[in-house]
C-alpha atoms as one frame of an Amber mdcrd trajectory, in Angstrom:
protein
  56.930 159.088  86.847  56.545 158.002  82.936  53.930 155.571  81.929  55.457
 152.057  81.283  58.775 152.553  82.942  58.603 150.452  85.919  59.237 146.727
  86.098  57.745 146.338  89.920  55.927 148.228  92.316  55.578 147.761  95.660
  51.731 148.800  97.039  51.895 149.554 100.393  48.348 151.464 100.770  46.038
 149.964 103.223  43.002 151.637 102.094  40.533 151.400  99.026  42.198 152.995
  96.005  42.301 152.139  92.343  44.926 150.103  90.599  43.940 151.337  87.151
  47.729 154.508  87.677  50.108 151.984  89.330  49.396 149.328  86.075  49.921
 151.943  83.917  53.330 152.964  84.814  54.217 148.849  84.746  56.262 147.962
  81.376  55.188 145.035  79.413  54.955 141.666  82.024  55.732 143.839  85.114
  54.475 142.901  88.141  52.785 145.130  90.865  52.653 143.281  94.461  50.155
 144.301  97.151  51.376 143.921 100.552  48.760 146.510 102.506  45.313 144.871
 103.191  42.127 147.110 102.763  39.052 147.072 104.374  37.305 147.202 101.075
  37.888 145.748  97.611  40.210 147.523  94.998  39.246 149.605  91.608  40.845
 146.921  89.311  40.913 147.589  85.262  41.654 143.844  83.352  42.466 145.341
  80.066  46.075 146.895  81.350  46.301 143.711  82.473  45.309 141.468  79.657
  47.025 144.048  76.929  50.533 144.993  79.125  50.513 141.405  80.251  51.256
 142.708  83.762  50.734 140.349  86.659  49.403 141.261  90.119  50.324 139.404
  93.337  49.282 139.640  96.949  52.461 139.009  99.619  52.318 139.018 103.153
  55.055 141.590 104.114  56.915 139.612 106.608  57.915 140.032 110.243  60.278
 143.144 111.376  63.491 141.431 111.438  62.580 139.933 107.662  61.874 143.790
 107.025  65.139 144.610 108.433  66.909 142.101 106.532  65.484 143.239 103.137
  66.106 147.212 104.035  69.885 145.726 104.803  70.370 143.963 101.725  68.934
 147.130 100.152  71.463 149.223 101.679  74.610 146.737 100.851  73.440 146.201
  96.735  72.721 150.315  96.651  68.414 149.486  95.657  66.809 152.765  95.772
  63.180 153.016  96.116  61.137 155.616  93.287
């Protein structure tokens, strides 16, 4: 994966890691959203932020047949995950 080619990512990691790689491969005002839920509080650098004016969000992921519905829509409109 090449730094600053991503417009979103999608964390999914439930336990403590650092942000600090996942900004860096965010263009300029992408967004990373955190769906898992750690125990512990994140590793979070400001200046990718402040600099790549990247935004990070918190989502709650939804229930399985919202999942479903997503991975279906997905599948129709040919998204591919990275």
């Amino acid at each position: 994966m090449r730094k600053r080619s991503l417009d979103f990512i999608i964390d999914t990691i439930s336990t403590k890691h650092s942000l600090g790689p996942y900004l860096e491969l965010l263009k300029v005002n992408g967004t990373l959203a955190i769906v898992g839920a750690p125990s512990k509080p994140l590793d979070f650098p400001i200046l990718p932020l402040i600099y790549g004016k990247r935004t990070v969000k918190g989502s709650i992921i939804g229930s399985i047949k919202e999942i479903q519905e997503m991975m279906d829509f997905c599948g129709k409109h040919n998204i591919l995950s990275d």
